[in-house]
N, C-alpha and C positions, 0 to 999 in steps of 0.2 A: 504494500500500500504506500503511495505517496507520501512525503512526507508532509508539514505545513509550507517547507519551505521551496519543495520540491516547484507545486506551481504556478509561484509568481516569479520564480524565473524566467520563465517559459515566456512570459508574460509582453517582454522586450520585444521575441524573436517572432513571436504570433502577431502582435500590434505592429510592428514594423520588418517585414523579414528581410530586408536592405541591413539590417542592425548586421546581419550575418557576412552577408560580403563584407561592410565594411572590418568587421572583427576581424576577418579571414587575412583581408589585403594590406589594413593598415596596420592589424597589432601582430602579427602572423607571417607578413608577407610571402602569403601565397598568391601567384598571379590567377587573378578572373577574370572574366571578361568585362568590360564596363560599359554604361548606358545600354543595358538589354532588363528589357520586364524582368522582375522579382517576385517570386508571387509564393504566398501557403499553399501545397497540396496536401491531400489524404496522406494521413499517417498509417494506414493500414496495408502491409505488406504479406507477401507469401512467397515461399522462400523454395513450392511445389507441392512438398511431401504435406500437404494440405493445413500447413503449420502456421496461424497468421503471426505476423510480429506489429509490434507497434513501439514501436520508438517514439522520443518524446515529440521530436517537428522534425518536419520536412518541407524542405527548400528548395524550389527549383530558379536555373536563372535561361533567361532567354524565353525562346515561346512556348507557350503554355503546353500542347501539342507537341513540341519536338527538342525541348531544352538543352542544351547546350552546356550543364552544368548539375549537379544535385548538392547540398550538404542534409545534412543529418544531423540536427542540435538534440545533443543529450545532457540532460543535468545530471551529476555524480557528484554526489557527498560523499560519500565515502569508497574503499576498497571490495570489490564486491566481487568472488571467483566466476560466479554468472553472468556478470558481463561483459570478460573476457570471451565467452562462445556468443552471447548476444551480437554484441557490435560489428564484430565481421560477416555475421548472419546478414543483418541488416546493412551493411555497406552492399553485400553480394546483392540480396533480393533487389535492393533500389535500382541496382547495375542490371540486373534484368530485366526489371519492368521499364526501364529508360534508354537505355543502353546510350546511356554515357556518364563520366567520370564523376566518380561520388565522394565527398571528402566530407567525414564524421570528424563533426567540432564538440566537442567535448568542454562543459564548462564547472570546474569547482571551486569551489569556496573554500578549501585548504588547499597550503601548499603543499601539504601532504597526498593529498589524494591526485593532486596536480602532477606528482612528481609519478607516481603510479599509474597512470592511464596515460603518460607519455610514450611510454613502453609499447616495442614491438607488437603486437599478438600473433603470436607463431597458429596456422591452421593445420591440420590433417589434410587439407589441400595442396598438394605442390605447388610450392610458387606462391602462395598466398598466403602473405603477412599484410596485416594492418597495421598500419601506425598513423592516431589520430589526430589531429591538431586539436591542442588543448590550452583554454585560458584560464590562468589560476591567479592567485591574488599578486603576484608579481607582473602582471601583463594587466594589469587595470589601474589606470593612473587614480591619483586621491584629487579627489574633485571637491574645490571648498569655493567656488564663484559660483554665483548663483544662475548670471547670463550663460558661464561654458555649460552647467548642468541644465538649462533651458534649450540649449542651442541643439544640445544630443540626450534627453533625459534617457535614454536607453542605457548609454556608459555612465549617464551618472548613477541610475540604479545601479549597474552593476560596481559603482566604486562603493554603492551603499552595503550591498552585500561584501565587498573584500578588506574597507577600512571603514565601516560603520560605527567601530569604537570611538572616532574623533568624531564630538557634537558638530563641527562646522560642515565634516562630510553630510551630516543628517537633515543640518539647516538650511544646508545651497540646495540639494535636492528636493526638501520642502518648498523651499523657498520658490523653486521653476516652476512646482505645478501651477501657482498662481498664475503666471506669464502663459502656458499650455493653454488651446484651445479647451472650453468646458467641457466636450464631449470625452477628451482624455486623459482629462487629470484623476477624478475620480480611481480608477479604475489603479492608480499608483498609489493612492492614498494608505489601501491595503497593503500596498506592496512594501511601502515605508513601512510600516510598524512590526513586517513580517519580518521584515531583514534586520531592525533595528534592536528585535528582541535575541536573533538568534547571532549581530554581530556584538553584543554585551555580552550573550552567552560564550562567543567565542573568546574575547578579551579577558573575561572571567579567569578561562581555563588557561590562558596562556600566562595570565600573570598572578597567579596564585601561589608562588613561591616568596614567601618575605623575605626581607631587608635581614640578613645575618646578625643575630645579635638583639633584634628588637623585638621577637618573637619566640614563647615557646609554646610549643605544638604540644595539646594537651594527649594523652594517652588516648590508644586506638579503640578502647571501649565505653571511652567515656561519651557521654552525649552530648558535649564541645566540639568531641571530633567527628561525629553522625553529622549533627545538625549545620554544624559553620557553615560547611560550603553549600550547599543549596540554599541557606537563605540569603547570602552575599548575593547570590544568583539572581534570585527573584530579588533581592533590591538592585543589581547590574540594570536588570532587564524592564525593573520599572523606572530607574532612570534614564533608560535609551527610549522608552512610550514617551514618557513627558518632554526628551527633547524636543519628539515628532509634533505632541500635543501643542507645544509651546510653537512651535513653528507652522502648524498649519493656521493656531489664529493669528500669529502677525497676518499672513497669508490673506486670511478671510476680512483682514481690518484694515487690509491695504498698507501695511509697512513693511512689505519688502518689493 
C-alpha cells in the first residue's frame, strides 16, 4: 500500500509531465528531444504472460500515436528486493507496447535509497541491465525565493520534500502558491504539509545524536528512553505544520 507520502509526489509529474524532461535534461543530462508534445499516458502495462504492471506514471514525449521517447516516474523511499524485478519488467513492457526508448526516473527522498537504485539491475535476460536515472536529495537545489519556487513550483516541491527541515524552504514554497493560478495551488497545499511532516521527521532522525558531554542517555528500559524520541517527533512534525500554517495565511492576507 502506498504510502502518505508516496502520492503527492507523483503529484508534480501528473500536473505537469514536462516536470520530467526537464528533470531528465537539466538535472541528469540526458539528451531528449525538445519542443515535441509531453503528454500523461495509461499507467497500465502487460508484460504478455497476462501479468498487468503499473508503475507509478508514464510519460511519453512527441506524438501521442507514435512517441519518440517514454520515461517511467517511480517514487522509492526506500530499499525494496521487489523492485529490482519490477522496474526492468516495466522499462521492457513500455518498450513493447511503444517500441521506442524508455528511460525509468527514479525519485527518492534519501540519499540512501538514492544511492541504491542507482545501481545496475543485472536480468536473467542476456544483454539486459537497467540502470535508472535517479534524483535524490543531492540533485534538488534548496529553494528559499519565493519568485524561483513560483516560476517552477514542481522543483520547488521537490526541494520541499529533500530540504524541508529549513523553514525558508517551507515559506518560499508557500509563499508561490499565492502567485499560482487558483485552479493549482490548492491541490499543493496538501502537498506542503505532506512533505513538511515527513521532512521534520526526517531531520529528527538525522540529528538525534547530542552534543558530547551535555547529554546523558537514560537506561534502555527506562520510559525516558521509550518515550523521548517519538514525542521530539510529533513536536519536529508539529512545528514543520505550523510553519506551512503560518505561511499559507500570510498567503491568504496578501503578505507575501
Amino acid at each position: 500500500m502506498p504510502s502518505p507520502l508516496h502520492d503527492p509526489l507523483n503529484v508534480p509529474f501528473r500536473h505537469r509531465p514536462q516536470f520530467a524532461v526537464e528533470i531528465l535534461r537539466d538535472r541528469l543530462g540526458l539528451g531528449l528531444p525538445d519542443g515535441l508534445p509531453v503528454q500523461l499516458v495509461g499507467n497500465e502495462l502487460n508484460d504478455r504472460p497476462s501479468i498487468d504492471l503499473y508503475p507509478d506514471t508514464v510519460i511519453t514525449v512527441g506524438p501521442q500515436h507514435a512517441p519518440l521517447h517514454a520515461i517511467i516516474v517511480e517514487i522509492q523511499q526506500r530499499e525494496e528486493s521487489s523492485k529490482q524485478q519490477a522496474l526492468p519488467r516495466y522499462a521492457a513492457a513500455l518498450w513493447l507496447q511503444l517500441a521506442c526508448p524508455v528511460t525509468v526516473l527514479v525519485i527518492c527522498p534519501t540519499a540512501r535509497t538514492a544511492i541504491w537504485a542507482a545501481k545496475p539491475i543485472d536480468t536473467s535476460l542476456s544483454g539486459y541491465t537497467l540502470t535508472c536515472q535517479v534524483i535524490g536529495p543531492d540533485h534538488i537545489p534548496i529553494v528559499t525565493d519565493p519568485a524561483e519556487a513560483a516560476a517552477c513550483p514542481e522543483l520547488a516541491a521537490m526541494s520541499v520534500m529533500a530540504h524541508g527541515e529549513h523553514a525558508p524552504v517551507l515559506e518560499a514554497f508557500v509563499a508561490a502558491l499565492g502567485r499560482l493560478p487558483g485552479e493549482h495551488a490548492p491541490q499543493y497545499y496538501e502537498y506542503a504539509y505532506r512533505l513538511a511532516s515527513q521532512a521534520s521527521d526526517t531531520f529528527w532522525r538525522r540529528s538525534w545524536s547530542p552534543p558530547p558531554g551535555r547529554y546523558t542517555a537514560p537506561s534502555l528500559g527506562s520510559t525516558t528512553a521509550r518515550a523521548s524520541k517519538p514525542v521530539a517527533r510529533q513536536v519536529a512534525k508539529r512545528g514543520a505544520r505550523k510553519v506551512v500554517e503560518r505561511a499559507v495565511r500570510r498567503v491568504r492576507h496578501g503578505r507575501c
